[in-house]
mmCIF file of the N, C-alpha and C atoms, coordinates in Angstrom:
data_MODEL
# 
_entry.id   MODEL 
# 
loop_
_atom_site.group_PDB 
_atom_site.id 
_atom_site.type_symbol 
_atom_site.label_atom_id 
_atom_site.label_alt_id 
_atom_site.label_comp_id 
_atom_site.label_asym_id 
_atom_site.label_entity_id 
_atom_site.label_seq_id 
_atom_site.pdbx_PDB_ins_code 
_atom_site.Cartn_x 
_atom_site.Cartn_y 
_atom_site.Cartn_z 
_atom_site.occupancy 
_atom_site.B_iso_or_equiv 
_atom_site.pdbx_formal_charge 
_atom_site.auth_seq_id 
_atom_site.auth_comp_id 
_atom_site.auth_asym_id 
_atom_site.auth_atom_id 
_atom_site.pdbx_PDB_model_num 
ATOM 1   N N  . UNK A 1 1  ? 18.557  12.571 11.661 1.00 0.00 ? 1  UNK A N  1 
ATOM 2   C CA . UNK A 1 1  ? 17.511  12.050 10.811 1.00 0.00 ? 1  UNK A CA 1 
ATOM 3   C C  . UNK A 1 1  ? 16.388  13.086 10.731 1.00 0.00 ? 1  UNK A C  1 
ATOM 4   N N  . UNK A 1 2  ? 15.517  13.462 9.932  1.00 0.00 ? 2  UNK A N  1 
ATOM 5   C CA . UNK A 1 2  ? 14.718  14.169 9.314  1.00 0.00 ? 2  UNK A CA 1 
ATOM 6   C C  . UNK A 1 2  ? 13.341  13.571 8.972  1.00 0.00 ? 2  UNK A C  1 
ATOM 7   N N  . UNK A 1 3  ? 11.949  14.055 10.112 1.00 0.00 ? 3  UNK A N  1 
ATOM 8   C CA . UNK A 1 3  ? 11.125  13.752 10.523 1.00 0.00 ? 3  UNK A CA 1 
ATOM 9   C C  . UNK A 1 3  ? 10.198  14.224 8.727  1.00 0.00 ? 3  UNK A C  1 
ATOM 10  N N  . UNK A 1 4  ? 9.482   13.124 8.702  1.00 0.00 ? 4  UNK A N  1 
ATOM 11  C CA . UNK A 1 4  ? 8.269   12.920 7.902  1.00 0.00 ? 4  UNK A CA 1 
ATOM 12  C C  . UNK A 1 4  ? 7.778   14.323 7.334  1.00 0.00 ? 4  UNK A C  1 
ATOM 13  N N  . UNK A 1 5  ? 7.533   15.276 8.352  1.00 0.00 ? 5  UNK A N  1 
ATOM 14  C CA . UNK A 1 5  ? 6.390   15.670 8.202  1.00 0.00 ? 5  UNK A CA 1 
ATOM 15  C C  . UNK A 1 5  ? 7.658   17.490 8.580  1.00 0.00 ? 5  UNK A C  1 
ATOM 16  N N  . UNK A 1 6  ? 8.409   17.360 8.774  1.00 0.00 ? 6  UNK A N  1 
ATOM 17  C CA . UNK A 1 6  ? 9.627   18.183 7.872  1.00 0.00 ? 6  UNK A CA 1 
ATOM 18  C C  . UNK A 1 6  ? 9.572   18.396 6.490  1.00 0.00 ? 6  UNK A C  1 
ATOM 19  N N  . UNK A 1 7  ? 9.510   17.358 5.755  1.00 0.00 ? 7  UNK A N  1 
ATOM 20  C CA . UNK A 1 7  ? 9.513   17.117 4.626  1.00 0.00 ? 7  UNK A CA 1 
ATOM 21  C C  . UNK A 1 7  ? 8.211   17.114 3.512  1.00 0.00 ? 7  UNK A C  1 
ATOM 22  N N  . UNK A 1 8  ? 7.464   17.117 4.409  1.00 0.00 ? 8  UNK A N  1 
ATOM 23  C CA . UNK A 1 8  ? 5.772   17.746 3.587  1.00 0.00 ? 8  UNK A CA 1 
ATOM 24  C C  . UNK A 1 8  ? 5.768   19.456 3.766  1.00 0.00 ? 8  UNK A C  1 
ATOM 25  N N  . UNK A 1 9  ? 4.655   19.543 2.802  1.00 0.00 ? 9  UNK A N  1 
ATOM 26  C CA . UNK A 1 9  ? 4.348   20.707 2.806  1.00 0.00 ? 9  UNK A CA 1 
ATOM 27  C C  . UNK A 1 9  ? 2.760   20.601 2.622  1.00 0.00 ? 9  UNK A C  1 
ATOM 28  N N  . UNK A 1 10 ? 1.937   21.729 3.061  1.00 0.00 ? 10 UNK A N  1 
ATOM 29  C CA . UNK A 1 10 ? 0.195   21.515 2.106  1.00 0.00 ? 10 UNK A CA 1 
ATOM 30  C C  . UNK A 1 10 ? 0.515   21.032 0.799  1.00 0.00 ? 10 UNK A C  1 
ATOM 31  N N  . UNK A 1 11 ? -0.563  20.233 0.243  1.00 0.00 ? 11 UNK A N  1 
ATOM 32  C CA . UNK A 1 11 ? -0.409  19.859 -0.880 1.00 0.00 ? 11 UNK A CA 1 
ATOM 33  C C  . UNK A 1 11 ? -1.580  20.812 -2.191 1.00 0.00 ? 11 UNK A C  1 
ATOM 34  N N  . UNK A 1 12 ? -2.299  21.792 -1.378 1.00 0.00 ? 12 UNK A N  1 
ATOM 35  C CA . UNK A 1 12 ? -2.930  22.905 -2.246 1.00 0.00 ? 12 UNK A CA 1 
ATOM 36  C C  . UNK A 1 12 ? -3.778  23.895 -1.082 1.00 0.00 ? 12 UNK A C  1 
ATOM 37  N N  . UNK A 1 13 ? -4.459  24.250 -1.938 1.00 0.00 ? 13 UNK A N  1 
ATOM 38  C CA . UNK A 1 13 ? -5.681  25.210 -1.017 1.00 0.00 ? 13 UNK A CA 1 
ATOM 39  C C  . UNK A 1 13 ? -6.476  23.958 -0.271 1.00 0.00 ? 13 UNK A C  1 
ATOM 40  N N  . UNK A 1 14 ? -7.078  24.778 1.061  1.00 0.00 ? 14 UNK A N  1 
ATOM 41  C CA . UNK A 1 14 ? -8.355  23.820 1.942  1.00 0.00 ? 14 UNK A CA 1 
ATOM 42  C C  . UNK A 1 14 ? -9.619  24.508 0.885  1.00 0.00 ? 14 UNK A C  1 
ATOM 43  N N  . UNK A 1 15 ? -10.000 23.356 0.354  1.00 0.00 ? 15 UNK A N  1 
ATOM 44  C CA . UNK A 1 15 ? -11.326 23.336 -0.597 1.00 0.00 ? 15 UNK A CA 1 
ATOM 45  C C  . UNK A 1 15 ? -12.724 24.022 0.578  1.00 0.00 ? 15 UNK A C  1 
ATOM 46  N N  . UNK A 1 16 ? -12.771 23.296 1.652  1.00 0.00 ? 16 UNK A N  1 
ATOM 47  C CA . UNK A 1 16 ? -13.746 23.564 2.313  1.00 0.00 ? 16 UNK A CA 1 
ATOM 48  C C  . UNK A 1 16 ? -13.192 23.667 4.186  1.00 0.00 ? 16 UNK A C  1 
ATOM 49  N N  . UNK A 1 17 ? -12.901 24.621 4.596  1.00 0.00 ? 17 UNK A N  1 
ATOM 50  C CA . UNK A 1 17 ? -12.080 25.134 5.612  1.00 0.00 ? 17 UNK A CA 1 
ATOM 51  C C  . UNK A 1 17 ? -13.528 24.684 6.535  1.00 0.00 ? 17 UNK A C  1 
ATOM 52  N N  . UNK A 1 18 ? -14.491 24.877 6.196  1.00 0.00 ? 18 UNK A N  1 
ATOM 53  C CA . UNK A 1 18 ? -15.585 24.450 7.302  1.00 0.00 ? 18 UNK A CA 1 
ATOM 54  C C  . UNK A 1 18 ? -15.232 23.084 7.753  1.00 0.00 ? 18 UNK A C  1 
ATOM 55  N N  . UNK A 1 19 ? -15.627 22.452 6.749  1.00 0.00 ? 19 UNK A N  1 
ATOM 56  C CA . UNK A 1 19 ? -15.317 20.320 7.291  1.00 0.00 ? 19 UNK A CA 1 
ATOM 57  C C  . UNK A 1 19 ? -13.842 20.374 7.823  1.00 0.00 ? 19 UNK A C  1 
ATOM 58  N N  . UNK A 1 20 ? -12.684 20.765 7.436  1.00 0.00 ? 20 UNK A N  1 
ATOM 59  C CA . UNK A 1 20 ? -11.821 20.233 7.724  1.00 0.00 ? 20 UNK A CA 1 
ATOM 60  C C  . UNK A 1 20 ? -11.446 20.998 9.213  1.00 0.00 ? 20 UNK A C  1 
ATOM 61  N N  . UNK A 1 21 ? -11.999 21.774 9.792  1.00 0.00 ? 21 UNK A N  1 
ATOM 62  C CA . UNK A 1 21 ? -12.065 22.243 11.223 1.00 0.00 ? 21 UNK A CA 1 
ATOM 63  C C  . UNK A 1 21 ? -12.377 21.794 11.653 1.00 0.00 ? 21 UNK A C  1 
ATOM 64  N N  . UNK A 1 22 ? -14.296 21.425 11.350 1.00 0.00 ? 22 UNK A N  1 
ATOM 65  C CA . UNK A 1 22 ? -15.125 20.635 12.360 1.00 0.00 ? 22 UNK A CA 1 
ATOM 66  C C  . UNK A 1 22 ? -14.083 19.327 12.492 1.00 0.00 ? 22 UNK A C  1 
ATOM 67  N N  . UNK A 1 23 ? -13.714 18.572 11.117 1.00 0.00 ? 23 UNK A N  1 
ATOM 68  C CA . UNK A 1 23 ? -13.240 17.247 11.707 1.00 0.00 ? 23 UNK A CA 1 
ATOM 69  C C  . UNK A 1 23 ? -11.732 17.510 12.725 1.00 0.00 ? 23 UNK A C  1 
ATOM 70  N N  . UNK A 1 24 ? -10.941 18.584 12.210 1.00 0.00 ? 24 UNK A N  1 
ATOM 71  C CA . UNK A 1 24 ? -10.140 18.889 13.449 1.00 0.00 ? 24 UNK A CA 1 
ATOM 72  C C  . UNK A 1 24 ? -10.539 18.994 15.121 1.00 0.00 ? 24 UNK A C  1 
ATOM 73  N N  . UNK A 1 25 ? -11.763 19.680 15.338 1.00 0.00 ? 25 UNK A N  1 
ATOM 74  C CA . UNK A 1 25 ? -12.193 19.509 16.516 1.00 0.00 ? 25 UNK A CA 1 
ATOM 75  C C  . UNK A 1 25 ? -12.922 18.358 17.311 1.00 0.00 ? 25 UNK A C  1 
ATOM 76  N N  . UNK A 1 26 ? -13.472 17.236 15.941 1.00 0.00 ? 26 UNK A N  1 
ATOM 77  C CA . UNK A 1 26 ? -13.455 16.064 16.516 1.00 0.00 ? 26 UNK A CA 1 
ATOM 78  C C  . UNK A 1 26 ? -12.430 15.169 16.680 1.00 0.00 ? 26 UNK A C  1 
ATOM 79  N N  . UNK A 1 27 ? -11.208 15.587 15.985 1.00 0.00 ? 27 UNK A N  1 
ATOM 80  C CA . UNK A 1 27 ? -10.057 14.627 16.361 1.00 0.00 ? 27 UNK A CA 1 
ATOM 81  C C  . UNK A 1 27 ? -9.656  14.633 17.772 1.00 0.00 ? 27 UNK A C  1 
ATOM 82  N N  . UNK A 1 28 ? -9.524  16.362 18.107 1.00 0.00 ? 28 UNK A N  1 
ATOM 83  C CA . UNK A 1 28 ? -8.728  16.844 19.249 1.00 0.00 ? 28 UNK A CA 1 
ATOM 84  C C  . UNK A 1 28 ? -9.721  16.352 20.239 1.00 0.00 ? 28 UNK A C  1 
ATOM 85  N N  . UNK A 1 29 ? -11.252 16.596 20.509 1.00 0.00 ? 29 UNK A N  1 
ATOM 86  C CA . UNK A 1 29 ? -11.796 16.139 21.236 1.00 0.00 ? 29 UNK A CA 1 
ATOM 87  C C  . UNK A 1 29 ? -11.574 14.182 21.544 1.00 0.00 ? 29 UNK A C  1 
ATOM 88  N N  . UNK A 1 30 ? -11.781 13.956 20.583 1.00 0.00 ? 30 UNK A N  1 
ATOM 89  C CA . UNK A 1 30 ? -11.565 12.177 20.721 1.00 0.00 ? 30 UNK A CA 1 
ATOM 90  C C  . UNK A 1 30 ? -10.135 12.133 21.608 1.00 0.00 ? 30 UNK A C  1 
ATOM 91  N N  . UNK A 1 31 ? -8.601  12.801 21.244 1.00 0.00 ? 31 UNK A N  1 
ATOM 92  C CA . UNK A 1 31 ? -7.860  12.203 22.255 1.00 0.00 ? 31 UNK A CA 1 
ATOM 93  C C  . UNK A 1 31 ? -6.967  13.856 21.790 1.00 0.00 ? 31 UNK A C  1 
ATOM 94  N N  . UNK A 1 32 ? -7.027  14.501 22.834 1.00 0.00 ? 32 UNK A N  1 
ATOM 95  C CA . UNK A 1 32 ? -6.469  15.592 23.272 1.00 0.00 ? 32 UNK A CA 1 
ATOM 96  C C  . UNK A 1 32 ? -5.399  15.772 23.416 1.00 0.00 ? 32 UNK A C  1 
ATOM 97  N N  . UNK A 1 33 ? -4.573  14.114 23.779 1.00 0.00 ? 33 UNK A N  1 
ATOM 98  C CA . UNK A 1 33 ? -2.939  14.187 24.086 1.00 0.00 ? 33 UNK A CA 1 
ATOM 99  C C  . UNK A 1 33 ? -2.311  14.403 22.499 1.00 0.00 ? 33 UNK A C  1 
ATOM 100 N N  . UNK A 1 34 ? -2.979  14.647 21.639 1.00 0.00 ? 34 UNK A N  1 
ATOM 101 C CA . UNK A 1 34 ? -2.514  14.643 20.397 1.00 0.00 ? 34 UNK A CA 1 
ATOM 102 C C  . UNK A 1 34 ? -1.921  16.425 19.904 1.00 0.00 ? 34 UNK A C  1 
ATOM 103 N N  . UNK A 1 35 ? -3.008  16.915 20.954 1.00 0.00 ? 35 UNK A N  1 
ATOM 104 C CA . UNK A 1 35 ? -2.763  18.484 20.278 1.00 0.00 ? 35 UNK A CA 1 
ATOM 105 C C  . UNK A 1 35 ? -1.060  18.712 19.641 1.00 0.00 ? 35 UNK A C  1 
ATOM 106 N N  . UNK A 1 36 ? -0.513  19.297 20.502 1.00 0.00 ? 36 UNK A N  1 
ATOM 107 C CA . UNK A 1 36 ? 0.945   19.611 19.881 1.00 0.00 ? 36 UNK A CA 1 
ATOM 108 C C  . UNK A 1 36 ? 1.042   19.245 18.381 1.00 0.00 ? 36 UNK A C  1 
ATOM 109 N N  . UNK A 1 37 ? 1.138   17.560 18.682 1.00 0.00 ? 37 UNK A N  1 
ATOM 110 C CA . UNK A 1 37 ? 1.823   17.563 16.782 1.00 0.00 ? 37 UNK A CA 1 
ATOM 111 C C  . UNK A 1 37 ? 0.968   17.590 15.835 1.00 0.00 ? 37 UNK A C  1 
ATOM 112 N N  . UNK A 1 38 ? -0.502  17.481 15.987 1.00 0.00 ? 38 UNK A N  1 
ATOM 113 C CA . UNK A 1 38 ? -1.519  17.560 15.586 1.00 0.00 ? 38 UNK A CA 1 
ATOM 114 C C  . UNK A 1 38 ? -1.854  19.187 15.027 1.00 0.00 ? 38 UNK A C  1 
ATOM 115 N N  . UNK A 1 39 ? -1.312  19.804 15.932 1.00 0.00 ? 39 UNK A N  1 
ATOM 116 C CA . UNK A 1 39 ? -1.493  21.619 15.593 1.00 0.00 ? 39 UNK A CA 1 
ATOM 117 C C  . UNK A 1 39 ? -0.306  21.823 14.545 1.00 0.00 ? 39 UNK A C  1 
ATOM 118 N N  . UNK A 1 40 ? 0.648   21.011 14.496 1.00 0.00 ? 40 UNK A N  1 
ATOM 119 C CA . UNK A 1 40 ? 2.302   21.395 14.116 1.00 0.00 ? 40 UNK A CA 1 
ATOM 120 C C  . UNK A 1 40 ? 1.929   20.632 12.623 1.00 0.00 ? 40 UNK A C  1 
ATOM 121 N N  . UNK A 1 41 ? 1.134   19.611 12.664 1.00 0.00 ? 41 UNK A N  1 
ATOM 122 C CA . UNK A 1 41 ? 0.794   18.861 10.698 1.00 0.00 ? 41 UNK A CA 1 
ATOM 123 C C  . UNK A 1 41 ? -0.678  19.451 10.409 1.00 0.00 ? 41 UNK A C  1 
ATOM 124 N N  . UNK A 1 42 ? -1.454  20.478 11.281 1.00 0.00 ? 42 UNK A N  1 
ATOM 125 C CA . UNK A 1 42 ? -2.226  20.870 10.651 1.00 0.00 ? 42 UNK A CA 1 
ATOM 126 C C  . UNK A 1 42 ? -2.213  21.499 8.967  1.00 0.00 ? 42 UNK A C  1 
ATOM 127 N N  . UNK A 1 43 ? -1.440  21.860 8.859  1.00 0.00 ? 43 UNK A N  1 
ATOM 128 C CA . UNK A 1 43 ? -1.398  22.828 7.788  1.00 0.00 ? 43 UNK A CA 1 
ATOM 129 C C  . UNK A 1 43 ? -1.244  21.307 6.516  1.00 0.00 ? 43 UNK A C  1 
ATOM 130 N N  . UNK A 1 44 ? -0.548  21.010 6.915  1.00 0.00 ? 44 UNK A N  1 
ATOM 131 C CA . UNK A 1 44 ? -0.503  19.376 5.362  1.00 0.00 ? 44 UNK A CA 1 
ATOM 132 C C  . UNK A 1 44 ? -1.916  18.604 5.359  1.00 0.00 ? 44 UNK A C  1 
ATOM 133 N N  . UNK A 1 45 ? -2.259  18.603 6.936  1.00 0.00 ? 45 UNK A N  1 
ATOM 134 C CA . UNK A 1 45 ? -3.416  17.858 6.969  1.00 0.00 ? 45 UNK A CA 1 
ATOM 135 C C  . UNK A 1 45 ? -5.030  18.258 6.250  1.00 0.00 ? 45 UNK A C  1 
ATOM 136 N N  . UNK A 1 46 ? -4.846  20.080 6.643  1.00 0.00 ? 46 UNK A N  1 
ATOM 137 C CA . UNK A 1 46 ? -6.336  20.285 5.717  1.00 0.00 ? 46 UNK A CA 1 
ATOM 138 C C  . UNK A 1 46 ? -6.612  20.457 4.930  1.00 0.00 ? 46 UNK A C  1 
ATOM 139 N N  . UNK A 1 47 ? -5.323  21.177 3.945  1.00 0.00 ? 47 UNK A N  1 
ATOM 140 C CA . UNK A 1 47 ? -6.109  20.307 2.423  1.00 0.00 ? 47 UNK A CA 1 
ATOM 141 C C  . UNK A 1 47 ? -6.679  19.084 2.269  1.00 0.00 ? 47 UNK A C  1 
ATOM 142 N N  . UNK A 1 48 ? -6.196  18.109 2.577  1.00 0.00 ? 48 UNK A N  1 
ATOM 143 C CA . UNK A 1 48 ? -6.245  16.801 2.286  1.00 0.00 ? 48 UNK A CA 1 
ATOM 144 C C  . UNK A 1 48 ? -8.175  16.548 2.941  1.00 0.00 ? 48 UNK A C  1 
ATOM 145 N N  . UNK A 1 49 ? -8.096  17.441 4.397  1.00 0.00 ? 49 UNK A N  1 
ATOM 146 C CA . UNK A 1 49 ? -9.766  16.542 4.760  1.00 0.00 ? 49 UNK A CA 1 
ATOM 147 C C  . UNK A 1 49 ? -10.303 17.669 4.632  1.00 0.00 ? 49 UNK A C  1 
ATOM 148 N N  . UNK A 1 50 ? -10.066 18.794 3.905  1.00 0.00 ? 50 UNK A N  1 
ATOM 149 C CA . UNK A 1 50 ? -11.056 19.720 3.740  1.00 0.00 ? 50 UNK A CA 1 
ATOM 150 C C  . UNK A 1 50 ? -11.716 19.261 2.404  1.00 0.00 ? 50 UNK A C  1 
ATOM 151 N N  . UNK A 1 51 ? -10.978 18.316 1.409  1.00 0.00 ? 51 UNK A N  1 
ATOM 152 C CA . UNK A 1 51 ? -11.001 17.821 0.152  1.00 0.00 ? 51 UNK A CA 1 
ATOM 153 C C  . UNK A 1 51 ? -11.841 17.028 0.037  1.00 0.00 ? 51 UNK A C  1 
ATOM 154 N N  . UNK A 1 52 ? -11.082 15.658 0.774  1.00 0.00 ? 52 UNK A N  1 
ATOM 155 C CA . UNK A 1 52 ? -11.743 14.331 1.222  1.00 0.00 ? 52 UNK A CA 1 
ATOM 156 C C  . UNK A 1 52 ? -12.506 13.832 2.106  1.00 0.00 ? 52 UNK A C  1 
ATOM 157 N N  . UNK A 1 53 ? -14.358 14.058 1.577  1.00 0.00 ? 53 UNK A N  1 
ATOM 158 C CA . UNK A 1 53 ? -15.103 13.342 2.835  1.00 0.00 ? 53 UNK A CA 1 
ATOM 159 C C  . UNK A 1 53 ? -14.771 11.938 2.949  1.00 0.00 ? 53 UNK A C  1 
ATOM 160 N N  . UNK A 1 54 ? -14.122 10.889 2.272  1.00 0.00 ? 54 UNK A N  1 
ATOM 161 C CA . UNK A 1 54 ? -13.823 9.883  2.443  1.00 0.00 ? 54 UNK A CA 1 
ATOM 162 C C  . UNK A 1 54 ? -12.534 9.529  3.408  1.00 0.00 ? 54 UNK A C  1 
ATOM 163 N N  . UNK A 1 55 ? -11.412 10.654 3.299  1.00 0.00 ? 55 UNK A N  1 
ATOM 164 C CA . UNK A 1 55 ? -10.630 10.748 4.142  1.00 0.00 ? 55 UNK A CA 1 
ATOM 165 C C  . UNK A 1 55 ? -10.744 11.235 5.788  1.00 0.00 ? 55 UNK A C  1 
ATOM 166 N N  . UNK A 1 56 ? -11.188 12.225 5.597  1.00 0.00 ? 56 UNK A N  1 
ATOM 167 C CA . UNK A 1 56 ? -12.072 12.598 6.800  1.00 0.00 ? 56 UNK A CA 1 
ATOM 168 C C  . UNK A 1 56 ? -12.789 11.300 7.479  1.00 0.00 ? 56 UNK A C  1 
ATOM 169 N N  . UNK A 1 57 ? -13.541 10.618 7.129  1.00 0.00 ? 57 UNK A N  1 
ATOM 170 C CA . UNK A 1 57 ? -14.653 9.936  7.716  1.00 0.00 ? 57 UNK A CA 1 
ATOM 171 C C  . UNK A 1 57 ? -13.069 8.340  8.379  1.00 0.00 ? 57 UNK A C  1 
ATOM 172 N N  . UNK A 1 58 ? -12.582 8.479  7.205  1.00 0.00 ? 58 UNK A N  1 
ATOM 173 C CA . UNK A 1 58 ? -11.315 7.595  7.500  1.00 0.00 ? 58 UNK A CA 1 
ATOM 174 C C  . UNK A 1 58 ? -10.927 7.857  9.348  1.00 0.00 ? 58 UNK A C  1 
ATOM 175 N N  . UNK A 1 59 ? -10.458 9.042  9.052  1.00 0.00 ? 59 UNK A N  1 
ATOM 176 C CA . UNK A 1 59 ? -9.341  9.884  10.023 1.00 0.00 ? 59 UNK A CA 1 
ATOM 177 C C  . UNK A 1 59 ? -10.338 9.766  11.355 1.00 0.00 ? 59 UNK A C  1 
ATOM 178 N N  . UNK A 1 60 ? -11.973 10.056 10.979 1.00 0.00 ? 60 UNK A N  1 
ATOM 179 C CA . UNK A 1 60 ? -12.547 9.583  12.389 1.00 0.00 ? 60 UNK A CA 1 
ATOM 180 C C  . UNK A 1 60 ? -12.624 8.187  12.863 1.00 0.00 ? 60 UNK A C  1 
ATOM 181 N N  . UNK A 1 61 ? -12.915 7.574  12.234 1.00 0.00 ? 61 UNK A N  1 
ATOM 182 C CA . UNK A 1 61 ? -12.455 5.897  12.430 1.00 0.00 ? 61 UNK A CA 1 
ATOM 183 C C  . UNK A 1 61 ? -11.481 5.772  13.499 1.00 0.00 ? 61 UNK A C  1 
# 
């Protein structure tokens, strides 16, 4: 079977590489046991919250 996130790719450029770090380093700080797969979907993930302050603010929730 063939994991999710196999099957993504980025979905464009990181609009703003600043926010979507900082909120990376508040994810990893909030729960650390995440690093690994968290480092491994970075790349799909920051377009998306370098884009979306609404997503972002989501993702800290």
């Amino acid at each position: 079977m063939t994991r999710l996130l196999d099957q993504m790719g980025p979905c464009g450029p990181v609009i703003d590489a600043r926010a979507a770090d900082r909120l990376r380093s508040q994810l990893l700080a909030a729960d650390p046991g995440v690093a690994p797969l968290f480092d491994e979907a970075w790349p799909v993930l920051a377009p998306v919250f370098g884009a979306s302050t609404y997503l972002a603010s989501l993702a800290r929730r």
